[in-house]
N, C-alpha and C positions, 0 to 999 in steps of 0.2 A: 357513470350513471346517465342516463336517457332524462328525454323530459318526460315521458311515459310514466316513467316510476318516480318522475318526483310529484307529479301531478295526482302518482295514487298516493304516494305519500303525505302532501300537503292539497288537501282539494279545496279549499279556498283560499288558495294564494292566488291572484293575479298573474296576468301571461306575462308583464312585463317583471314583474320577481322573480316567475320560475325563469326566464332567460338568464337574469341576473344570476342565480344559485348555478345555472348550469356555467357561466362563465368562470364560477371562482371554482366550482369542480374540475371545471377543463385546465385552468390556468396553475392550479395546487397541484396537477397530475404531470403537467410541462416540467415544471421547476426541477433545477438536478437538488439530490442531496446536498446539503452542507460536508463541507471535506474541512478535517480541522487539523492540519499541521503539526506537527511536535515543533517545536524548537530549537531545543535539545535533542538527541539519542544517550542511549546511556542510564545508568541506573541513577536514583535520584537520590538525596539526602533523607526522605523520610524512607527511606531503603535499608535493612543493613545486612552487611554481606557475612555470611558465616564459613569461611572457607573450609571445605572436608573434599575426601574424593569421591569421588561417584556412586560408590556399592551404601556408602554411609549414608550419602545423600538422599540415594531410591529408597536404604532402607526409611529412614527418617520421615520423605516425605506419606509413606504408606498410610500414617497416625497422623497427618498435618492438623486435620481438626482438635486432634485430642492436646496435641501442644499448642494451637495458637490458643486454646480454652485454657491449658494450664500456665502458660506463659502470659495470658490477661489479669488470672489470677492474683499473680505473683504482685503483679505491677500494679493492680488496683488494691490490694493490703499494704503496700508501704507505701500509699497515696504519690504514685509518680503519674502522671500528665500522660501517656503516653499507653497507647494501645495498639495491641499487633492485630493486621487485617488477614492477612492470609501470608503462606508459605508458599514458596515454587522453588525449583531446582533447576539451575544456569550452570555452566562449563565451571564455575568456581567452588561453586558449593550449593547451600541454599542461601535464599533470598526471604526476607519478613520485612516483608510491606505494612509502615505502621501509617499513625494517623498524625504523628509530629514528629520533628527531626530528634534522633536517641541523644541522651546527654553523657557523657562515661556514670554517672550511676544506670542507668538504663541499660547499656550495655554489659555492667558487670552482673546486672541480675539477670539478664537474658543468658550472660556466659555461663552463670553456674546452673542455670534451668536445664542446659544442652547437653551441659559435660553429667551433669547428673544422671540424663534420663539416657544418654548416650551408652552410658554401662562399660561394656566391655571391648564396644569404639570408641572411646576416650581418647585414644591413643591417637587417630586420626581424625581431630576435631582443633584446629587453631580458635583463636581469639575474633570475636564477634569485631568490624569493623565499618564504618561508614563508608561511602565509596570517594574516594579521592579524585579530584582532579588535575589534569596537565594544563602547563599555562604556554606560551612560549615569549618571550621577553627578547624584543629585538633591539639596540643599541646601536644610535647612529653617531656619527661624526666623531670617532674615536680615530686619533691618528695611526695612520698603518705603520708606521716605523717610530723604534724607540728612539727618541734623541740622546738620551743616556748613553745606550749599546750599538746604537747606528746599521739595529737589526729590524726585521718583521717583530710585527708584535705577534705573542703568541698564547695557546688557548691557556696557557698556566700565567700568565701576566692578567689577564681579562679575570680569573677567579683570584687570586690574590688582591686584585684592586675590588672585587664582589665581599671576600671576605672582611676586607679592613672599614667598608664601610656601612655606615650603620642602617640605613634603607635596607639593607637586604641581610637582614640578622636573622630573621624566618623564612628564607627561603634554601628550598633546597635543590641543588643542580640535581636532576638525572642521569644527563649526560655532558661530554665536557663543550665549552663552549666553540662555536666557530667562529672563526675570523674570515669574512669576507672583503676584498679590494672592493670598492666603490664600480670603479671602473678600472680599466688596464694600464689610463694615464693618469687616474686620482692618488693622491696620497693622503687618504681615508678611507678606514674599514668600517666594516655595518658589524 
């Protein structure tokens, strides 16, 4: 904006005002956007993942309005906390973006809402889930040779000594553990 037109637009403002208005115009016009980071990637916990395959998925999402409506329904007559925002369709299934993290009752009235309206895809329809996360758990100063066996330690010695103790009674291995040497001349593994 000029001073031209702020002078037709305010005509008794003073020359040293309109300078002023043209400054914070020019200076609001400089400024970049705000860029706001994730965090995280990844789906979140007020998320939940409905696992099905693809043709189920497109058809399903076709009527998204009509199930997040009848799926709010549900969840507002047996007074549970918890509202779905909308539906989209990911590589795994569909995706119901709600307004709080589902609890297993919320999940099981969303599962029989799907298998119900799903009909004669039932068949290809798993169990409503949250989205799980990986951790990785690195262990250091564990010695690299058994004194017992006068061997390497190895990844089935490392879950054994996981299983018998009680820190790690909910956790669960994905894969099996590595044993790394520290170094070439250490006698400790990570």
């Amino acid at each position: 904006m000029n001073t031209l037109k702020i002078k037709e637009m305010f005509p008794k403002l003073q020359n040293h005002k309109i300078d002023q208005v043209q400054k914070i115009i020019n200076s609001s016009k400089s400024k970049p956007k705000l860029h706001i980071n994730m965090t995280t990637k990844g789906p979140s916990h007020k998320q939940i993942i409905v696992p099905m395959n693809k043709e189920a998925a497109n058809m399903y999402i076709k009527d998204a309005s009509f199930h997040i409506s009848n799926i709010n329904c549900i969840l507002k007559s047996i007074k549970l906390n918890i509202l779905a925002d909308f539906i989209y369709v990911n590589d795994k299934g569909i995706i119901i973006s709600t307004n709080n993290v589902a609890s297993p009752s919320d999940l099981q009235e969303i599962k029989k809402y799907i298998k119900n309206s799903l009909l004669n895809n039932g068949d290809q329809f798993f169990s409503p889930q949250l989205p799980q996360s990986k951790s990785y758990l690195k262990i250091v100063e564990i010695p690299f040779l058994n004194e017992q066996l006068n061997t390497c330690i190895l990844p089935e010695d490392i879950e054994k000594i996981l299983k018998n103790n009680h820190i790690f009674n909910n956790i669960i291995l994905i894969s099996r553990p590595r044993v790394i040497k520290v170094s070439p001349k250490s006698d400790m593994a990570i």
